[in-house]
Each structure stands twice: as C-alpha cells, then as structure tokens.
Steps between C-alpha positions, in 0.01 A plus 500: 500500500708286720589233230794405768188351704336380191800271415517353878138438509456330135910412392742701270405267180154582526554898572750481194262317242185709644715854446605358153123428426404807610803662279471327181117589477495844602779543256293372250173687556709783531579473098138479463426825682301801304580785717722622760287462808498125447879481410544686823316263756647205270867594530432568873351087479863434355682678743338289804578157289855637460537573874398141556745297259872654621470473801369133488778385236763667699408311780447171309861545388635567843341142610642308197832610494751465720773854580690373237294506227215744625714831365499364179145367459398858599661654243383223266113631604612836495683536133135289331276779650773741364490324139195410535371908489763570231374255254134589598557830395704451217276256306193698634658782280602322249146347475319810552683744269398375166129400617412851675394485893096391451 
C-alpha cells in the first residue's frame, strides 16, 4: 500500500488520524474476537493502521521542528511507544491474572 502517496494526495494529519482510526478499532474488535481465524485477519487490520501512523508522525515531527530540536522530539515519540507497550503489558497482566483470560 503506498501510504507515502496516500499522505501527498490527502495530507499527513489526515493519513495519521485515519491510521489511528483504523488502529484503535481493530484493536478493539480484536479483544472481542472468538477464534483465531478472526484474530488473525484482525491483527493483520492492525498491522496496516500501524504502518500508516510512524511514518506520518515522523514526518509531522520533521516539519515542526527545527535540527535543533528534531533529535530530541524523536526520541520523545520514540521512548511513549516504548512505555507505552510496557505499561500495556504490565497492567494487562496485572488485570488479567486474578480474573482468568475469558
């Protein structure tokens, strides 16, 4: 999918909040899913969101911030998706532990 074309043709903000959409909801169905199969195809649904939001924040970033400050604001994006997927799994186990998986 050539999302690179995708943000020229409609603008990185709308590519970002459409990939986010698509993210968040997948991700949601995706706790709702009663097999396998559809976990599959909905995790493959999260994967194209995903491909869709770095990209398009990265690039946001590179606009708003000068040389100076663009290294830092990186790493700023960077270290909330890496604490971000820490704490998801961390309170997912903590919350899933004492109430059993279904």
């Amino acid at each position: 999918i050539p999302l690179a074309r995708v943000a020229d043709m409609c603008g990185r903000k709308h590519l970002l909040a459409g990939s986010l959409i698509v993210w968040s909801t997948l991700t949601s169905l995706s706790g709702l899913s009663q097999n396998t199969t559809q976990l599959c195809f909905l995790r493959v649904g999260i994967g194209l969101g995903e491909a869709g939001c770095t990209p398009a924040a990265q690039s946001l970033i590179a606009i708003m911030y000068g040389p100076g400050e663009r290294a830092s604001a990186m790493a700023v994006q960077q270290l909330g998706l890496a604490a971000g997927i820490a704490a998801a799994n961390l309170v997912g186990g903590l919350l899933i532990e004492p109430l059993g998986w279904r």
